[in-house]
C-alpha positions in Angstrom: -43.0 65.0 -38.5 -42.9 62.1 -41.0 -44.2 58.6 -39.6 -42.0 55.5 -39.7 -43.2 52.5 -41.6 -44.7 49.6 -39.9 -42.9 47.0 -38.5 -45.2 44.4 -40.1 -46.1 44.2 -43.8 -49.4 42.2 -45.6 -48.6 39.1 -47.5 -50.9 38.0 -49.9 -53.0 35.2 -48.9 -55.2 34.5 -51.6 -52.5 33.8 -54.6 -52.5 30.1 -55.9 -50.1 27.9 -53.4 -51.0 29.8 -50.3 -52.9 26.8 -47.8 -54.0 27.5 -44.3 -53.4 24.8 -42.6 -56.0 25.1 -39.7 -59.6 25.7 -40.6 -62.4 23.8 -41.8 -62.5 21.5 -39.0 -65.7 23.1 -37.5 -67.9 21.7 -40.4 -67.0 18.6 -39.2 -68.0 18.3 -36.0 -70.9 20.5 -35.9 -73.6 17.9 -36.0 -72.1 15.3 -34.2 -73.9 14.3 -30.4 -70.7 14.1 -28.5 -69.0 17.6 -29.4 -70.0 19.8 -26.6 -71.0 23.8 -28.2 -68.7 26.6 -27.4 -70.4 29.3 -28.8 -70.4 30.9 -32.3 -67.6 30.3 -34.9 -65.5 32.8 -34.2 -61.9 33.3 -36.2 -58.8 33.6 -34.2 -56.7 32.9 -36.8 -54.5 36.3 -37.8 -53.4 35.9 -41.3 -51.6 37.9 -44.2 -49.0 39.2 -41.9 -45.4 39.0 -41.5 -43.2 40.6 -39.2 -39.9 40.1 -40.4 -39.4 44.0 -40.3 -39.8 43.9 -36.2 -37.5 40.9 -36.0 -34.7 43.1 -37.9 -35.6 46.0 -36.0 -34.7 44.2 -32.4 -31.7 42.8 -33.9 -30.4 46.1 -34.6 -31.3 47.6 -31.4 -29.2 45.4 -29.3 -27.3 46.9 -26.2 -30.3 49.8 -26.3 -32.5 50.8 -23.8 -35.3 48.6 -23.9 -38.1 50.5 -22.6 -37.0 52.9 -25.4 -37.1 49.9 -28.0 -39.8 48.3 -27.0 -41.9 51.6 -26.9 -40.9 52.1 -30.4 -41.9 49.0 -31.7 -45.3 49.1 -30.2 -46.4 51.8 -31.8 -45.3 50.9 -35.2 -47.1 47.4 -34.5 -51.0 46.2 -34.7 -50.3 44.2 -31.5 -47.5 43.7 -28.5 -47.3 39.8 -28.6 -44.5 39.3 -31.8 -41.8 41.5 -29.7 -42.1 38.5 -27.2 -41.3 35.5 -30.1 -38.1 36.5 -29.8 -37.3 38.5 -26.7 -37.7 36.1 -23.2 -39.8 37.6 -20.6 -37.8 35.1 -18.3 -35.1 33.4 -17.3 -37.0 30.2 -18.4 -38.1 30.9 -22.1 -34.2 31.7 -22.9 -33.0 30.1 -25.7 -30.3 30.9 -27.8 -32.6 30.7 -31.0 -36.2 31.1 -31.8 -38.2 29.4 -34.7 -40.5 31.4 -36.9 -42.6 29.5 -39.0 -41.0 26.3 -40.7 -37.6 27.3 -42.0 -36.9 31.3 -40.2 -34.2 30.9 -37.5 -33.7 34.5 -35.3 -31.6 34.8 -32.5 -32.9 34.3 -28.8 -33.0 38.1 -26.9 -33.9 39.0 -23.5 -33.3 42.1 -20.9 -30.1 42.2 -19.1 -30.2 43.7 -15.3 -29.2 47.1 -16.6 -32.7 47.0 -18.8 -30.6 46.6 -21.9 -32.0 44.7 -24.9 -28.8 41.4 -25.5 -28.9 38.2 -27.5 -28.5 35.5 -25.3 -26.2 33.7 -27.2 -24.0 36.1 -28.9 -21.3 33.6 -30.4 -24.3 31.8 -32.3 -23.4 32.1 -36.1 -25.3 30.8 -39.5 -21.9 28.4 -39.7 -23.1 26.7 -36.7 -26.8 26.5 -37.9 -27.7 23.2 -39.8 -30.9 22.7 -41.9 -33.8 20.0 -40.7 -34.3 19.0 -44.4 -33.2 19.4 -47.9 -36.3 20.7 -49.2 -36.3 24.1 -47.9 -34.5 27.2 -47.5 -33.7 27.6 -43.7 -32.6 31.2 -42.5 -30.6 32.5 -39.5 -31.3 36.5 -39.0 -32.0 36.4 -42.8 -29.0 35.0 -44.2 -29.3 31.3 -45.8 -27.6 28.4 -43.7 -24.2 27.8 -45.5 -24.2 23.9 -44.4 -25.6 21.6 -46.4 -28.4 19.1 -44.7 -26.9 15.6 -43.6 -29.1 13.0 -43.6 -26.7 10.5 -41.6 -27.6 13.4 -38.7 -31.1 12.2 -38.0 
């Protein structure tokens, strides 16, 4: 039996333009009397990844069983806790859209009574989605935002 693909791919993070923005901090607080130790420098940061792939996977699962779905896209994953950037584990972390990163919009999911995987706005549409800024790109489920930014908005 062939093996599906990931639903995660490797970005390269050492090209010219890539910048981490956390990091580095450390060095400067190291020697100072009022920082209090917490151990060894350890890195928490997880980067190079991008899960796109899973975030178009759950999209196209929607109205499936979602202890089927959600089995599936753990094993094709290195770890559980990007399904839940987009799906709510409760009624309070709804919201009809999610953020990823600066400019990525991706509809809000969540699991209906009948343990099926919905959106919880379904009506939502790129024409109602309107940018932050000129400067960037901004995305709805992949597909650029077709209004232009207003600046008389802010």
């Amino acid at each position: 039996m062939r093996q599906k693909k990931p639903l995660y791919r490797s970005v390269n993070t050492r090209t010219r333009g890539v910048f981490h923005r956390s990091g580095g901090d450390y060095r400067w607080s190291r020697r100072r009397e009022d920082r209090v130790h917490d151990g060894a420098m350890r890195g928490k940061q997880r980067r190079g990844l991008d899960y796109t792939p899973l975030f178009k996977f759950l999209l196209s699962r929607l109205g499936e069983d979602w202890d089927a779905v959600h089995a599936e896209a753990v094993a094709r994953l290195d770890r559980p806790e990007p399904i839940f950037w987009m799906v709510a584990r409760s009624d309070t972390e709804k919201s009809p859209f999610v953020l990823i990163g600066e400019n990525a919009y991706y509809s809000g999911l969540f699991v209906d009574a009948d343990n099926r995987l919905r959106q919880v706005d379904p009506d939502l549409r790129v024409e109602h989605m309107e940018p932050g800024c000129a400067c960037c790109t901004h995305t709805f489920n992949g597909v650029p935002f077709t209004r232009k930014y207003d600046p008389s908005a802010d």
